[in-house]
Every structure is written in structure tokens, then in C-alpha cells.
C-alpha positions as CSV (number, residue, x, y, z in Angstrom):
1,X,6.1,65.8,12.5
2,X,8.0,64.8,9.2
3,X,7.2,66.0,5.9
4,X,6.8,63.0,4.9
5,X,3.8,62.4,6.9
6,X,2.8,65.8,6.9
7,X,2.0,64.8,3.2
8,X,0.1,61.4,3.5
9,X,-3.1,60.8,3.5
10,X,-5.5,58.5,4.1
11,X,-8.1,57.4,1.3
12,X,-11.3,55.6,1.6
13,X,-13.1,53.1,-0.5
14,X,-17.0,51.3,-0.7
15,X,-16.2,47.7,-0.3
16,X,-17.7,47.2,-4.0
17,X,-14.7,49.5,-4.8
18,X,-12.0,47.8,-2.5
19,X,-10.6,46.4,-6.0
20,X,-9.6,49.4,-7.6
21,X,-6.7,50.9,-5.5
22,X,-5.1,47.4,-5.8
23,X,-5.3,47.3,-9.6
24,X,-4.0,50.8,-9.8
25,X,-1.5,49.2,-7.5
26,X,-0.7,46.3,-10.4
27,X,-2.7,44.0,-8.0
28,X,-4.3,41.4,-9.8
29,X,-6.9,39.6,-8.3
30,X,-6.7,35.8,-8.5
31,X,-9.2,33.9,-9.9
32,X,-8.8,30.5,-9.1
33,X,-10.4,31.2,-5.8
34,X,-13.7,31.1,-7.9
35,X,-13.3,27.2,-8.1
36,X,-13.1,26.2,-4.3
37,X,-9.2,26.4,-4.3
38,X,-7.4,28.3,-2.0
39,X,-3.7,29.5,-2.4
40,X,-0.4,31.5,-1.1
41,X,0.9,32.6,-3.3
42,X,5.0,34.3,-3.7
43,X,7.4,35.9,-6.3
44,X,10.7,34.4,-6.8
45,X,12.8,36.6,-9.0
46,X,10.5,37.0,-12.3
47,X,8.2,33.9,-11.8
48,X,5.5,32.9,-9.4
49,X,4.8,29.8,-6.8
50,X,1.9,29.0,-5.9
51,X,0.6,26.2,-3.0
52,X,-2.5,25.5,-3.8
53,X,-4.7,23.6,-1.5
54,X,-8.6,21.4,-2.3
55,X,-10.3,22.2,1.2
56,X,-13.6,21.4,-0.6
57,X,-14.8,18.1,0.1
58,X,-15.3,17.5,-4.0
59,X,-12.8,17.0,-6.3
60,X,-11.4,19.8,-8.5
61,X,-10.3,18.8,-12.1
62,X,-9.9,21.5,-15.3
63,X,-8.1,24.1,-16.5
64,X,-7.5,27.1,-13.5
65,X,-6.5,30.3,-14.1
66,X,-3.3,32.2,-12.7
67,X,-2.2,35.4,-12.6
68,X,1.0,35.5,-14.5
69,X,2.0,35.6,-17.8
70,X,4.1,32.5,-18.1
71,X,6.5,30.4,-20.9
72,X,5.7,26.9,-18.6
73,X,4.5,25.8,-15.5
74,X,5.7,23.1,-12.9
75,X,3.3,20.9,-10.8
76,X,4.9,19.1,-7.6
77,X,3.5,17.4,-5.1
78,X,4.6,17.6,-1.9
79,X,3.7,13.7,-0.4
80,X,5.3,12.3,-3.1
81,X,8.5,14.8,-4.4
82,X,6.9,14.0,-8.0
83,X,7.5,16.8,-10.5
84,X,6.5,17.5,-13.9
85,X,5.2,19.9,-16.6
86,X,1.4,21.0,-16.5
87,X,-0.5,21.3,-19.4
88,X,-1.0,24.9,-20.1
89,X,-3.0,27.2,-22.4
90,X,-1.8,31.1,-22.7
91,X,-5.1,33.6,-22.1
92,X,-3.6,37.0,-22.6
93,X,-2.0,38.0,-19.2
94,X,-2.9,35.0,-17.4
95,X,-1.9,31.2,-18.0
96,X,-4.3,28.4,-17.5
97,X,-3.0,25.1,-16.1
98,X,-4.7,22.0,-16.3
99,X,-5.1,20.4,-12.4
100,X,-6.5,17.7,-11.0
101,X,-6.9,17.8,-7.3
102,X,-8.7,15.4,-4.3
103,X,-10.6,16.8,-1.9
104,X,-8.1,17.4,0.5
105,X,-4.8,17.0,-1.9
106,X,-2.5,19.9,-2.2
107,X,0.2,20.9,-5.0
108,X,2.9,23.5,-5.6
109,X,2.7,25.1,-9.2
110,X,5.6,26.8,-10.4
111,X,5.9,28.6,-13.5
112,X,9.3,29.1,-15.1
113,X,11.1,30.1,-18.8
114,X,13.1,26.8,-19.2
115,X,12.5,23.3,-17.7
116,X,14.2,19.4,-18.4
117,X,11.3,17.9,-16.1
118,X,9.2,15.9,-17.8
119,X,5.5,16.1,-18.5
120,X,3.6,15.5,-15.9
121,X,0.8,12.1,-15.5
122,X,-3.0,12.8,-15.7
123,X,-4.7,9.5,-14.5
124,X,-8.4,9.5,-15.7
125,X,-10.4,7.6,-13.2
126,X,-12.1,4.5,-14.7
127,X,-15.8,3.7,-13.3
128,X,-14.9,0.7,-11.9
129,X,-13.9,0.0,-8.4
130,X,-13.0,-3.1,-6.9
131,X,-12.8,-3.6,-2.6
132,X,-10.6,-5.9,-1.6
133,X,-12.7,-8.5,0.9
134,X,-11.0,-11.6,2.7
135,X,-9.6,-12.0,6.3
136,X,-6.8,-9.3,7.6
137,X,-3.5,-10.5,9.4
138,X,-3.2,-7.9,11.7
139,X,0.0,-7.9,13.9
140,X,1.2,-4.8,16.4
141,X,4.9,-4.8,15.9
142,X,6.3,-2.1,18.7
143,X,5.0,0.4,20.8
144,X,3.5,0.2,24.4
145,X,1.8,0.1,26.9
146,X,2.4,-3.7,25.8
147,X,2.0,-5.6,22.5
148,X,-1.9,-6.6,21.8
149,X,-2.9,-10.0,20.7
150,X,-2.1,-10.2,16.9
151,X,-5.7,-11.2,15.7
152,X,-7.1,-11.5,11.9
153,X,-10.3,-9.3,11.3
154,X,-12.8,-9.2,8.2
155,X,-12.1,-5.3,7.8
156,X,-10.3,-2.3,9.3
157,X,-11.6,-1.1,12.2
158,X,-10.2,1.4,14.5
159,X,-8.3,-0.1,17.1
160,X,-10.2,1.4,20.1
161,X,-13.1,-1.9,19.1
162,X,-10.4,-4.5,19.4
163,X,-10.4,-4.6,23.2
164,X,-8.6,-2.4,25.7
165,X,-4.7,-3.4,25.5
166,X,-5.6,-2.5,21.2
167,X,-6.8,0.9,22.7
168,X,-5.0,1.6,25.2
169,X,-1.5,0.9,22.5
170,X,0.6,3.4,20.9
171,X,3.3,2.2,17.9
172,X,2.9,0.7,15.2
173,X,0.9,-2.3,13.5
174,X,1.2,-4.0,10.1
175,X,-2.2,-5.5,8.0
176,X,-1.9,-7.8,5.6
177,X,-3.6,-9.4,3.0
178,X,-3.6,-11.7,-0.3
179,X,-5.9,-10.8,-2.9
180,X,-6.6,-11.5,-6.8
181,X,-5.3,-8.9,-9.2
182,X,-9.4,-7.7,-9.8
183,X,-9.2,-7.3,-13.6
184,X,-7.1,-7.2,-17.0
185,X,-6.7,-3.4,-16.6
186,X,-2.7,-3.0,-17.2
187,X,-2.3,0.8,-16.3
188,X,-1.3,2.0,-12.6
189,X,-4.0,2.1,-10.2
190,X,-4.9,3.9,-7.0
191,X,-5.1,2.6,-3.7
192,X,-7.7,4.2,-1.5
193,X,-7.0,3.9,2.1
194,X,-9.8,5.9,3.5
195,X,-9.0,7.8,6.9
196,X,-6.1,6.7,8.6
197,X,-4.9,7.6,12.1
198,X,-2.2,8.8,11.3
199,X,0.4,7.6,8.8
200,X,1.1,4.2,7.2
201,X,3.7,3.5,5.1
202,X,2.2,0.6,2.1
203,X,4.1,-2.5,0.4
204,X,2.4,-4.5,-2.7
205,X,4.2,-8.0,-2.9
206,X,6.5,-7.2,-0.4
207,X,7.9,-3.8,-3.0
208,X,7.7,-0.5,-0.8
209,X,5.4,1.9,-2.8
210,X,5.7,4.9,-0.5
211,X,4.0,6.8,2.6
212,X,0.9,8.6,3.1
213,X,0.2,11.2,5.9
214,X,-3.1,13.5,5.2
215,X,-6.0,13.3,3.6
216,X,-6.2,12.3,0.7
217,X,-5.0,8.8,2.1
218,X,-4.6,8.0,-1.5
219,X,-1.3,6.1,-2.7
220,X,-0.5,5.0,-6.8
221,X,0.7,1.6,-7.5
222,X,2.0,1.3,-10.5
223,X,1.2,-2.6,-11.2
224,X,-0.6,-5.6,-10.4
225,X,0.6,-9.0,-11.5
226,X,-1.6,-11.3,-12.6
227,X,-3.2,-13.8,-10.1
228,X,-2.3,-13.4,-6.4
229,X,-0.8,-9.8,-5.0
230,X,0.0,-9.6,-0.8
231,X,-0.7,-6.2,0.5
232,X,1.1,-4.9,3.7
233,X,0.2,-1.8,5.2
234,X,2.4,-0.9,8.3
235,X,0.4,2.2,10.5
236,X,1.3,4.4,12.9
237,X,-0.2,6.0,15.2
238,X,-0.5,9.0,18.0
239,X,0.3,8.8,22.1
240,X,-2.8,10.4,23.1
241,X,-4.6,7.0,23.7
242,X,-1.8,5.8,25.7
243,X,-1.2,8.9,28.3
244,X,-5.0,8.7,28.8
245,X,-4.8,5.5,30.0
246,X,-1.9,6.0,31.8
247,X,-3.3,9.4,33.4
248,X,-6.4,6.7,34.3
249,X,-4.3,4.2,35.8
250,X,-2.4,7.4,38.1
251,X,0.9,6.5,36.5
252,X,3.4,9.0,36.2
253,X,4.1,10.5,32.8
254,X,4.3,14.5,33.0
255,X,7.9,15.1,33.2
256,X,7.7,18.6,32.7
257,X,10.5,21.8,33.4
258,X,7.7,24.0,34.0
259,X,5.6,23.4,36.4
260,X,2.8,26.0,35.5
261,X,1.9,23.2,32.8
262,X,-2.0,24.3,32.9
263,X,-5.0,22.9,30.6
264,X,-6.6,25.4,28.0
265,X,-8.7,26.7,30.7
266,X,-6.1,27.3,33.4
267,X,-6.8,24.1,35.6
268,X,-4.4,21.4,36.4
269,X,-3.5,19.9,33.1
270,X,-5.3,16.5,33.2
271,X,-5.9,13.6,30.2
272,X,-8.6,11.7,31.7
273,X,-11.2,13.1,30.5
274,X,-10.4,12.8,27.0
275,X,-12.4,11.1,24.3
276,X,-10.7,8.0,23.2
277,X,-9.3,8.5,19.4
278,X,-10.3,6.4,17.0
279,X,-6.6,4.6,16.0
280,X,-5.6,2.7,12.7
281,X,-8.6,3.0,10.1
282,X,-11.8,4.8,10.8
């Protein structure tokens, strides 16, 4: 046996106590957790980065404390590639940094000595909502089994209610609508898509405005104009649908190199039996 390990020894701590080896360490524990958030956080030379993530199924706004002593922090979101410069306030070794997160919504805060990024956009959420009502132009533009019927429809639905070529259908389908610019507010607003299956990518008057993937299905416009607006939202989503119904139908689809292709409880891997997903908009 080394002397090395001839010397070490093991030490024991009450759970009430667990925090006082990693201070002694320079461990400090990380506060933010207190509000819901959860993080990974890792050193890069002498600053910290942080992803922080809103599992809670409220929204998170205020000042949240980190664990490092810094001249600046960066915010950047990861859906969009925006970046900018929090709002921070110095509390002796730790910095507070002002966030406002979704339920679901997730950003990367990085703090750093010097920074040419500019300050980053707080939107304050007005009271007022507005839905936006009239008839749908739904068209599916590629995918298979086959095209379904392009149809108009009062609201978004999942596809698996519009019949069984809609639900049996994997690709992609556009919606559209016209709509009245809802009030004299001049500032950016924020288009709530609600749950999509799985991604769409959104136009306003025919101007791409960008992509959204996971919750929150949330996406900024930055302007209305006054009087009519046309919304396009183009979504795609899985296969799982499809090879279901193929599976159903005994078409062939499992082109697989290994034939020991098993379920999760070791039986002849099989998609009949799976629940229908619900496709589009839930």
C-alpha cells in the first residue's frame, strides 16, 4: 500500500453538516436554487457560465443571486442567439442579475470584465391580451403517407381530429390567417403559440420572424401595422403517427442492421399499439 493512502482518511458528516467541508473547500453554495431555478453551472478561465433553466410551471422574474463576484454579466438565449447585458447589482461576493424567465424558458448567463454587447430588453407584460378569432387556411405542404385535404378550421386543433389521412400524415403544414392589428399599442408584442407538436417556423405579413422548438412556444414580433396583418405559421411535425399506421396497415418500414431490434421489454419491437400523438397544436 502507498503512503499516500496509508495517510488518507475518511471523514464523516450529519447531513445538517454536509455544508461545511465544501465551504472549507471554497464551495459556495448557490442560492438561486431557492427560487425554482435550476442550473449547471462551469468556470471558464476567471469567470463563470451559467445555464439556467424555469422547470416550474410559473414564471420567474427579479433579481437572482450568483455566486461570483463579477464586473458584468451576459444574458443569451439559446432559441433566439440574442445577447445582451443584464442588469446587475454587486452584494458583496455575489452579483445579482435581474431575469425574467417563462415557465419552461431557459438562458445562459455569463459574467465577464469587459463587454461591447449591448443592454439587454426587459419587456413588461401589459394586462391585456387579444386572441386572434376568424377562419384558418390550413394547407399540408409535403410529407406522407399522402397530402390531406387542405381544409379551413375555426381554431387549431391537433391534426389526429381532422380525419385519418390528417393523422395518419407526417411533414409539414402551413396556417394562415388575416387579422386586425388589435390595438394602438406601438411596442413589440409576443406571440403565444401554446403547445406545438413539434416546431413551427412563423411569418407576419409574409416577413420571417424566426423558429420556435420547446416550451415556451413563445415568439417576439417586433411590429404590427395598422389595419390588416396575415399570419403564416408553417409546423412540423414527428414520424411516430405515420410508422404506426404503417405498422397497422403491415407495411414494411424496419430496415434495421441489427436484427436484435427489441422493444423496452425485450419483445419484438412493434408500433401498433401506440397511442396516437396529438400533431400540430394541442
Amino acid at each position: 500500500m502507498s503512503q499516500r493512502l496509508r495517510r488518507s482518511k475518511i471523514e464523516t458528516h450529519d447531513l445538517d453538516q454536509i455544508h461545511l467541508p465544501l465551504i472549507a473547500s471554497g464551495v459556495r453554495a448557490e442560492k438561486l436554487v431557492e427560487t425554482g431555478l435550476k442550473f449547471i453551472r462551469r468556470k471558464v478561465a476567471e469567470e463563470k457560465v451559467y445555464f439556467i433553466a424555469n422547470h416550474t410551471d410559473q414564471s420567474i422574474s427579479g433579481f437572482v443571486p450568483i455566486q461570483h463576484k463579477a464586473n458584468g454579466v451576459l444574458l443569451l438565449d439559446p432559441l433566439s442567439g440574442k445577447v445582451g447585458k443584464a442588469i446587475t447589482n454587486a452584494d458583496g461576493d455575489q452579483t445579482l442579475v435581474k431575469l425574467a424567465l417563462a415557465s419552461g424558458q431557459t438562458v445562459f448567463v455569463k459574467t465577464y470584465k469587459e463587454s461591447d454587447a449591448p443592454m439587454w430588453q426587459y419587456h413588461k407584460a401589459s394586462q391585456n391580451s387579444y386572441p386572434i378569432l376568424g377562419l384558418w387556411n390550413l394547407r399540408f405542404l409535403k410529407g406522407g403517407p399522402k397530402i390531406p385535404t387542405h381544409r379551413e378550421i375555426e381554431k387549431l386543433v391537433s391534426w389526429t381530429r381532422l380525419g385519418n389521412d390528417a393523422r395518419d400524415f407526417s411533414g409539414t403544414a402551413a396556417y394562415s390567417i388575416a387579422f386586425e392589428k388589435p390595438s394602438n399599442h406601438t411596442g413589440a408584442w409576443l406571440l403565444d403559440l401554446g403547445a406545438v407538436r413539434e416546431s413551427a417556423k412563423v411569418w407576419i405579413n409574409e416577413e420571417f420572424v424566426g423558429t420556435v422548438w420547446s416550451n415556451p412556444f413563445k415568439i417576439e414580433i417586433k411590429r404590427l401595422k395598422k389595419g390588416k396583418n396575415t399570419l403564416r405559421i408553417q409546423v412540423t411535425n414527428l414520424g411516430a403517427n405515420r410508422i404506426k399506421a404503417k405498422e397497422a396497415r403491415g407495411e414494411a418500414w424496419k430496415i434495421f442492421n441489427n436484427i436484435n431490434i427489441v422493444s423496452l421489454n425485450y419483445k419484438p419491437f412493434d408500433t401498433s399499439d401506440w397511442q396516437f400523438l396529438a400533431l400540430g397544436f394541442t
